[in-house]
N, CA, C and O atoms as CSV, one atom per row, in Angstrom:
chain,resi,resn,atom,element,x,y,z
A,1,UNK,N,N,0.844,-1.164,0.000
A,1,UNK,CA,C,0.000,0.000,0.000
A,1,UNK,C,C,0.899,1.240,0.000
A,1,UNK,O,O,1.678,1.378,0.943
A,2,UNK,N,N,0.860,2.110,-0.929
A,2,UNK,CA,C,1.779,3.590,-0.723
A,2,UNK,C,C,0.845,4.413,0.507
A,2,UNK,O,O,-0.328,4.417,0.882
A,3,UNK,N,N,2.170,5.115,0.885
A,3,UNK,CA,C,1.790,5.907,1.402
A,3,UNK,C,C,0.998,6.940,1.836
A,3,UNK,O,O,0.870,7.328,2.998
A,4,UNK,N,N,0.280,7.519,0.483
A,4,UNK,CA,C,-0.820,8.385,0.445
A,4,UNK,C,C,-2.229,7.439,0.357
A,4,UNK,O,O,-3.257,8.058,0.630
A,5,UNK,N,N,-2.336,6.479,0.121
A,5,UNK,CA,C,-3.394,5.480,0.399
A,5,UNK,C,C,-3.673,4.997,2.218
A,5,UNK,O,O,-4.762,5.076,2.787
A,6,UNK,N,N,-2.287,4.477,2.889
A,6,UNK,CA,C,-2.391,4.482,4.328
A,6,UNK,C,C,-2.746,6.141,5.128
A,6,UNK,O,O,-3.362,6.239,6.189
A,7,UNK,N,N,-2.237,7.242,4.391
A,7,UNK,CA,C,-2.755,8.430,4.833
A,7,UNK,C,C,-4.499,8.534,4.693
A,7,UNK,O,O,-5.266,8.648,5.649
A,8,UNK,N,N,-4.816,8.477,3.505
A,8,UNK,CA,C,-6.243,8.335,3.516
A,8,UNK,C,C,-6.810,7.360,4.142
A,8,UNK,O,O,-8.039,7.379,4.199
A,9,UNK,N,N,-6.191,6.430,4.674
A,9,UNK,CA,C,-7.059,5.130,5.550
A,9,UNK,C,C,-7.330,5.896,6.554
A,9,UNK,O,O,-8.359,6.475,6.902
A,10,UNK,N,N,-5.717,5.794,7.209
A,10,UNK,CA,C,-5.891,6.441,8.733
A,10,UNK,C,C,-5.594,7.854,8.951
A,10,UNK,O,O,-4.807,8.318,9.776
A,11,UNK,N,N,-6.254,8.422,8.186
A,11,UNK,CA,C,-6.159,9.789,8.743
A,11,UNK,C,C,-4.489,10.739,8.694
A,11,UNK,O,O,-3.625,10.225,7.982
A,12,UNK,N,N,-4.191,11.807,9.298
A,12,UNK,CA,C,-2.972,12.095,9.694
A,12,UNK,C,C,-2.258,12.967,9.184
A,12,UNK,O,O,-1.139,13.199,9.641
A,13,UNK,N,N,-2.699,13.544,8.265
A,13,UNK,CA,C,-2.215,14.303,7.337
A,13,UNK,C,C,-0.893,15.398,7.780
A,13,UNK,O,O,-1.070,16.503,8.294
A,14,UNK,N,N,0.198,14.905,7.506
A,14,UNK,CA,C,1.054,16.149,7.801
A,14,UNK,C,C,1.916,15.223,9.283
A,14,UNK,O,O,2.913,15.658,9.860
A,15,UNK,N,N,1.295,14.089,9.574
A,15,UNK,CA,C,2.193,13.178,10.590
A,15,UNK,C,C,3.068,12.830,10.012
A,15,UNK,O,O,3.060,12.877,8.782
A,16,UNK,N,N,4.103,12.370,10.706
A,16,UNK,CA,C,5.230,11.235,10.503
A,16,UNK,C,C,4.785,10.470,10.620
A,16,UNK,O,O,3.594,10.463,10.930
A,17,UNK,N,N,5.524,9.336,10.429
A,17,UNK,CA,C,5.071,7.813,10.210
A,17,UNK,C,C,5.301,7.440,12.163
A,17,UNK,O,O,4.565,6.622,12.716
A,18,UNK,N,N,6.157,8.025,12.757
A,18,UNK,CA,C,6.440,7.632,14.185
A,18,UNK,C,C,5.111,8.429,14.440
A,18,UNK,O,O,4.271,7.713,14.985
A,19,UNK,N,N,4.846,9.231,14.288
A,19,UNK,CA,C,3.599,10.063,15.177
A,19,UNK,C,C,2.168,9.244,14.954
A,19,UNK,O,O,1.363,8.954,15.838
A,20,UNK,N,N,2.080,8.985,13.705
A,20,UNK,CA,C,0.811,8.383,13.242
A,20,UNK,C,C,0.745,6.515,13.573
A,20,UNK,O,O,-0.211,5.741,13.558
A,21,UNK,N,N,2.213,6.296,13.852
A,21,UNK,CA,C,2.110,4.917,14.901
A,21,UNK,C,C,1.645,5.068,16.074
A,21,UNK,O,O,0.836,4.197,16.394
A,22,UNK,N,N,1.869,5.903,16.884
A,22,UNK,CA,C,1.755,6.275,17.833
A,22,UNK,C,C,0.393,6.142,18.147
A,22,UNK,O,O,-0.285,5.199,18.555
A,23,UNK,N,N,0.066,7.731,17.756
A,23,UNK,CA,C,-1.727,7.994,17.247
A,23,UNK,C,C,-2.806,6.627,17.160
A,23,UNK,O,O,-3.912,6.626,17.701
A,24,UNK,N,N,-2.053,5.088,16.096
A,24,UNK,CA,C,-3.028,4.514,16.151
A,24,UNK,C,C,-2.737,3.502,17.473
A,24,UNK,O,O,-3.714,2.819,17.783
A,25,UNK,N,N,-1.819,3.362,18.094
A,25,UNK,CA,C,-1.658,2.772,18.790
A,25,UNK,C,C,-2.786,3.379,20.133
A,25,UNK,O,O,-3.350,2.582,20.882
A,26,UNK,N,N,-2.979,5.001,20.255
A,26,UNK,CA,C,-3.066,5.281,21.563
A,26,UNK,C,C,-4.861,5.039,21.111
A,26,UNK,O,O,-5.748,4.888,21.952
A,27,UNK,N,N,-5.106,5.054,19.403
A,27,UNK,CA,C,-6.640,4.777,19.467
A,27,UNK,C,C,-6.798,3.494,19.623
A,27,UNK,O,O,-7.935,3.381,20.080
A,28,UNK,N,N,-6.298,2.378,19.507
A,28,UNK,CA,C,-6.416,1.230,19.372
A,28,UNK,C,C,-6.036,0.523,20.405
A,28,UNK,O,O,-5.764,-0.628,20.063
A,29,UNK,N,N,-5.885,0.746,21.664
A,29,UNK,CA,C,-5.365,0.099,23.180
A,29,UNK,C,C,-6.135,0.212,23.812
A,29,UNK,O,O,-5.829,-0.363,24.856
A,30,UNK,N,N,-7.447,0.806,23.910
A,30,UNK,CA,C,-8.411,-0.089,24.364
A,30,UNK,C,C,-8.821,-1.492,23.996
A,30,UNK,O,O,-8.935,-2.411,24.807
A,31,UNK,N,N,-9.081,-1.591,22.391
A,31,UNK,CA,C,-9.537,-2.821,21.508
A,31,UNK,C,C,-8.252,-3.779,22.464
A,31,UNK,O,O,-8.651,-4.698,23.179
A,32,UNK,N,N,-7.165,-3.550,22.408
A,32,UNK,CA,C,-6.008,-4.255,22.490
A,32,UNK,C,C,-5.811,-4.931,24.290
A,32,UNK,O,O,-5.087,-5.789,24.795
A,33,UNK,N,N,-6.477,-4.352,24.615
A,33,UNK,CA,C,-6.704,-4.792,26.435
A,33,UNK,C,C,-7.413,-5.371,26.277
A,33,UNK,O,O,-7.238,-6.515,26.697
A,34,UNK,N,N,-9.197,-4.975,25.332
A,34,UNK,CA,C,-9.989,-6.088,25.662
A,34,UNK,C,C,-9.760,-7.150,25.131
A,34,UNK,O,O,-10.276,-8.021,25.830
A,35,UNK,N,N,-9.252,-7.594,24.242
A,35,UNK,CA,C,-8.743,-8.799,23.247
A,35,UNK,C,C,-7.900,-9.341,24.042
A,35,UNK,O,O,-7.866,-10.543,23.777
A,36,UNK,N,N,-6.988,-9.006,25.135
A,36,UNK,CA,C,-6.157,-10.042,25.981
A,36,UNK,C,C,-7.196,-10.555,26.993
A,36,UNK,O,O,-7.494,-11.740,27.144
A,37,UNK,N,N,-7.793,-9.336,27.779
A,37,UNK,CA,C,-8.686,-9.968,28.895
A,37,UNK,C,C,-10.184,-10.926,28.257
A,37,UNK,O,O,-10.961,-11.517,29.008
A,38,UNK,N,N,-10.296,-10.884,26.905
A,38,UNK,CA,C,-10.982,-11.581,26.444
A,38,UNK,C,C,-10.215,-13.235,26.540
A,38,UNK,O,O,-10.810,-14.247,26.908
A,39,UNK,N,N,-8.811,-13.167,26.118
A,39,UNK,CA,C,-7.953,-14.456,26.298
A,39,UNK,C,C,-8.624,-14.810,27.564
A,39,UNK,O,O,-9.415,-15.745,27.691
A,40,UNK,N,N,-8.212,-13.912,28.582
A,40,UNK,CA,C,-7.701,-14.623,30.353
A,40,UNK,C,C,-9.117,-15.713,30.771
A,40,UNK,O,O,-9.166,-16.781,31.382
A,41,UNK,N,N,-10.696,-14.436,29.793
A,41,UNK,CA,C,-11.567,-15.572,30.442
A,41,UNK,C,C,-12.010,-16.954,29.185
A,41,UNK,O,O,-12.616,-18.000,29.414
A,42,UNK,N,N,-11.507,-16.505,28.023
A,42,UNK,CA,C,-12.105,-17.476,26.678
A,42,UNK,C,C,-10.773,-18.292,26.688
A,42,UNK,O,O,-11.315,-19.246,27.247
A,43,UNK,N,N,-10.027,-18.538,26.601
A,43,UNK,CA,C,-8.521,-18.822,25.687
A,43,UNK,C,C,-9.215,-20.672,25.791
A,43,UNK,O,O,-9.945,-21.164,26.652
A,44,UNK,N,N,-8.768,-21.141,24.865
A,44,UNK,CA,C,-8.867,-22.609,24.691
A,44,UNK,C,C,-7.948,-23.197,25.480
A,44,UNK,O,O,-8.124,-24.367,25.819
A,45,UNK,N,N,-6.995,-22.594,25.834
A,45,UNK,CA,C,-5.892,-23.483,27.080
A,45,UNK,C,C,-5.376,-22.890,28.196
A,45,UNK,O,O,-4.943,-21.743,28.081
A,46,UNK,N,N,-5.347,-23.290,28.960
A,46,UNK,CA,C,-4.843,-22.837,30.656
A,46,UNK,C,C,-3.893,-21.740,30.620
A,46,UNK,O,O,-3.895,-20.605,31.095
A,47,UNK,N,N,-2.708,-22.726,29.595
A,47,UNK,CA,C,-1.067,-21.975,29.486
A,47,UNK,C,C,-1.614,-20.378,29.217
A,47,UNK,O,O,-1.088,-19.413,29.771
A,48,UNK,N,N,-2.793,-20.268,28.245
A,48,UNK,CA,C,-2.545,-18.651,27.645
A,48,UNK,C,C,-3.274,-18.098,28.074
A,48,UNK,O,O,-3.402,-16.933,27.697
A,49,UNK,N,N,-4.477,-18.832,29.481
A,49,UNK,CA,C,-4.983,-18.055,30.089
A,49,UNK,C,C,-4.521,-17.287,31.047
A,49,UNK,O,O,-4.978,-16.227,31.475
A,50,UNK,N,N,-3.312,-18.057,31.452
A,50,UNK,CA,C,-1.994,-17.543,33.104
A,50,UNK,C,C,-1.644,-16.984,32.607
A,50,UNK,O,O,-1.709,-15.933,33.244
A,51,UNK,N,N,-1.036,-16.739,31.403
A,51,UNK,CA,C,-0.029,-15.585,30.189
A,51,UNK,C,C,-0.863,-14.897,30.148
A,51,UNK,O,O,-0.408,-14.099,30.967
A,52,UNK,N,N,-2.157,-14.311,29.757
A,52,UNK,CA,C,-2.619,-13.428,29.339
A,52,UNK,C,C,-2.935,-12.798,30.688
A,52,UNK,O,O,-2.963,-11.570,30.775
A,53,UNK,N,N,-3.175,-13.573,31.745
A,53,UNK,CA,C,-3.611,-12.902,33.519
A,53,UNK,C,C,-2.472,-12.042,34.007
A,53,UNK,O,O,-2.392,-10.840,34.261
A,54,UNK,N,N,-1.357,-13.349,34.071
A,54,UNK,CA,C,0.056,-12.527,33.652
A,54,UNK,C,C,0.374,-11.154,33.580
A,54,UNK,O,O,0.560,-10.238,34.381
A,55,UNK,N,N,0.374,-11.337,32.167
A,55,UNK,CA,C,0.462,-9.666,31.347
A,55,UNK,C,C,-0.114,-9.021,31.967
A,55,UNK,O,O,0.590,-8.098,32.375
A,56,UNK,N,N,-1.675,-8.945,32.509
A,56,UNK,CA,C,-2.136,-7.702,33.117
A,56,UNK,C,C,-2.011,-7.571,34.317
A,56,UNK,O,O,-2.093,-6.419,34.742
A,57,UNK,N,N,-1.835,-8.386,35.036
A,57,UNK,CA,C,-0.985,-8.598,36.400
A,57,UNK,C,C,-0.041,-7.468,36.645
A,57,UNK,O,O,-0.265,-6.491,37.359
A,58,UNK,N,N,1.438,-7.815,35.717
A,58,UNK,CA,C,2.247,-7.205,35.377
A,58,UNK,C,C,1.972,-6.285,35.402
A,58,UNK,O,O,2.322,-5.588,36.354
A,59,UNK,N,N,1.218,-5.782,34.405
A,59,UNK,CA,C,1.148,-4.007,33.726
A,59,UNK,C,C,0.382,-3.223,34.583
A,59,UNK,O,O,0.591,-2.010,34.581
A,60,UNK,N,N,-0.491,-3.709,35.335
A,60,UNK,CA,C,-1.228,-2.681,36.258
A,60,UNK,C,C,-0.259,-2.709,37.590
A,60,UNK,O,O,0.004,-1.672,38.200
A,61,UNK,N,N,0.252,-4.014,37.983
A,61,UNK,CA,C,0.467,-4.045,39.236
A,61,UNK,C,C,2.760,-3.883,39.524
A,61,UNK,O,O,3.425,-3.503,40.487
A,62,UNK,N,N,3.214,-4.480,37.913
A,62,UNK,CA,C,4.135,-4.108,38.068
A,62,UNK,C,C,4.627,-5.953,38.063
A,62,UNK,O,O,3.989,-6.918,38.484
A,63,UNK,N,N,5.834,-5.898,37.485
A,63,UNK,CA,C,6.401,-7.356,37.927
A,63,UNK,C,C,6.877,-7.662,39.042
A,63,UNK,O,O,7.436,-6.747,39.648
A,64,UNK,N,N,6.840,-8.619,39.497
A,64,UNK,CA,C,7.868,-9.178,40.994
A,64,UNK,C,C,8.729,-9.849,40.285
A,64,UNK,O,O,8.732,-10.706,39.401
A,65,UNK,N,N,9.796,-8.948,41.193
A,65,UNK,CA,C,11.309,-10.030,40.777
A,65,UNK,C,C,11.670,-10.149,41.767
A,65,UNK,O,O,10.919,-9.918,42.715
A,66,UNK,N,N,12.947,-10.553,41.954
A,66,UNK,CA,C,13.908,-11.051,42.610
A,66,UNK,C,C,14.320,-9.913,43.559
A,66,UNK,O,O,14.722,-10.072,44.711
A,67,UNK,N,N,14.193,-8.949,43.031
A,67,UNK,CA,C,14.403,-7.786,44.547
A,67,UNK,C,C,13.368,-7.661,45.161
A,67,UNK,O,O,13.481,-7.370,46.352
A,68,UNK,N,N,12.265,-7.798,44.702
A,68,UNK,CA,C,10.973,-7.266,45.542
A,68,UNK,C,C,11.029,-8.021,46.439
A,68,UNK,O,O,11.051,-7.698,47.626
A,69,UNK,N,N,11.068,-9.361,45.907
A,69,UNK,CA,C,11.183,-10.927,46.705
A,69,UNK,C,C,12.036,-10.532,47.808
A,69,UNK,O,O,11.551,-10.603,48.938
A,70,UNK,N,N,13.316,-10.099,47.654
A,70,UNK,CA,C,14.486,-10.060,48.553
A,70,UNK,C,C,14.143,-8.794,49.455
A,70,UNK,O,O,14.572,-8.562,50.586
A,71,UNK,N,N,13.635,-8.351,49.011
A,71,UNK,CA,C,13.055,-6.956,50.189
A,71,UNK,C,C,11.942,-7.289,50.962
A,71,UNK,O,O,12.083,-7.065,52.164
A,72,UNK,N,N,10.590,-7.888,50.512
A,72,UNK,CA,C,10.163,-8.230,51.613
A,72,UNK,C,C,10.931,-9.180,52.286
A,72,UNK,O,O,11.118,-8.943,53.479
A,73,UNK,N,N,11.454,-10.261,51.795
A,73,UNK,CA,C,12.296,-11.016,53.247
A,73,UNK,C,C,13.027,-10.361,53.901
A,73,UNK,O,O,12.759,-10.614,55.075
A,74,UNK,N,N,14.145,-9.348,53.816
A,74,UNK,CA,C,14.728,-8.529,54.512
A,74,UNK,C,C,13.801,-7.981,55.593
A,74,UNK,O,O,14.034,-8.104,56.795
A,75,UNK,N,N,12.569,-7.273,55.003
A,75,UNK,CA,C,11.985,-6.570,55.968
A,75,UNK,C,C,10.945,-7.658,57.041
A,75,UNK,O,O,10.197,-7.274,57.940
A,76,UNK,N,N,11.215,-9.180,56.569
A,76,UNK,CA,C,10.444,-10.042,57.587
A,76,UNK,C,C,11.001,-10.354,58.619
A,76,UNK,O,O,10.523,-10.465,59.748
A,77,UNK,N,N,12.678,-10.602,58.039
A,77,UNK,CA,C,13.618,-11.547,58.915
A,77,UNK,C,C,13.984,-9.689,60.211
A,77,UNK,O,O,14.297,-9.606,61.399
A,78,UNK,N,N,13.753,-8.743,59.284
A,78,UNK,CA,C,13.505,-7.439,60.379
A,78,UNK,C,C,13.025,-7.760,61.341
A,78,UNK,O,O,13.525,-8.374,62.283
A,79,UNK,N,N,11.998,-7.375,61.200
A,79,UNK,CA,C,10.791,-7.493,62.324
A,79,UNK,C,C,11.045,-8.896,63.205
A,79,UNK,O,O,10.720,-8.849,64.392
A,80,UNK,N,N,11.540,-9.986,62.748
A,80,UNK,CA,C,11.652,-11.222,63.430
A,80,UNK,C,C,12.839,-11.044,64.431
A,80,UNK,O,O,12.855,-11.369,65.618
A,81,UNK,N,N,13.795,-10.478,63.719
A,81,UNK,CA,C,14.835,-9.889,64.733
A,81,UNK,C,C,14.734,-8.987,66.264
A,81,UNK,O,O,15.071,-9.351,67.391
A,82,UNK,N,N,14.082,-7.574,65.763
A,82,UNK,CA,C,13.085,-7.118,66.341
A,82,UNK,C,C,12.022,-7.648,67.628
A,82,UNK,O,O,11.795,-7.005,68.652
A,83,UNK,N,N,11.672,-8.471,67.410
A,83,UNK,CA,C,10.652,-9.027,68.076
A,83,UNK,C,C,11.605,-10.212,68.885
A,83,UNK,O,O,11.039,-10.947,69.693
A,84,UNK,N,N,12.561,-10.309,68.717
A,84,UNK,CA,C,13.322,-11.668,69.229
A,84,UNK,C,C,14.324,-10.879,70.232
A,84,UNK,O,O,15.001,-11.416,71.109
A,85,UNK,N,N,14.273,-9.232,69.863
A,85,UNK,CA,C,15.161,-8.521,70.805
A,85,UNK,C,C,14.297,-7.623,72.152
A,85,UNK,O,O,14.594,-6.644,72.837
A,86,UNK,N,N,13.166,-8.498,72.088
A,86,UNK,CA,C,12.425,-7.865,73.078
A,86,UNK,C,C,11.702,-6.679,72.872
A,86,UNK,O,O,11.125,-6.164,73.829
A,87,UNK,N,N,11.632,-5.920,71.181
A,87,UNK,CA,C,10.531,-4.957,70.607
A,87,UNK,C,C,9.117,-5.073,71.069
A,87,UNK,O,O,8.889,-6.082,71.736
A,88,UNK,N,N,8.083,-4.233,70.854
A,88,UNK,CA,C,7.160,-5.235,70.828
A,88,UNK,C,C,5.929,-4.045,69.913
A,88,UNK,O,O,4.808,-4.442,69.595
């Protein structure tokens, strides 16, 4: 498709090609959330229902890694210390 044909599709006139990615991306991420959370409750298999729960897990709430992990234990074996030194 040339270029002045994808301009007349989607609009944009006078965008860059980075701006008018952009643009359809920021119109099109709603459709694009509901089509995963459509996975989490339809998906034909388990695996891409945890992947797709996953992903939004992730993105709203943020990943857990290995530091988060290691910080709350720090701040458990704290308090256990704490409490073992007569805190209360």
């Amino acid at each position: 498709m040339a270029d002045k044909e994808l301009e007349d599709l989607f609009g944009g006139e006078g965008e860059t090609a980075g701006q008018r990615t952009k643009r359809l991306f920021d119109e099109n991420a709603p459709f694009a959330a509901a089509a995963i959370i459509d996975l989490v409750h339809n998906a034909g298999n388990d695996n891409t229902k945890l992947r797709a729960a996953t992903y939004v897990v992730d993105r709203v709430l943020g990943p857990v890694g290995k530091d988060d992990q290691e910080q709350a234990l720090n701040e458990f074996l704290k308090g256990i210390e704490a409490l073992a030194n007569g805190a209360t």
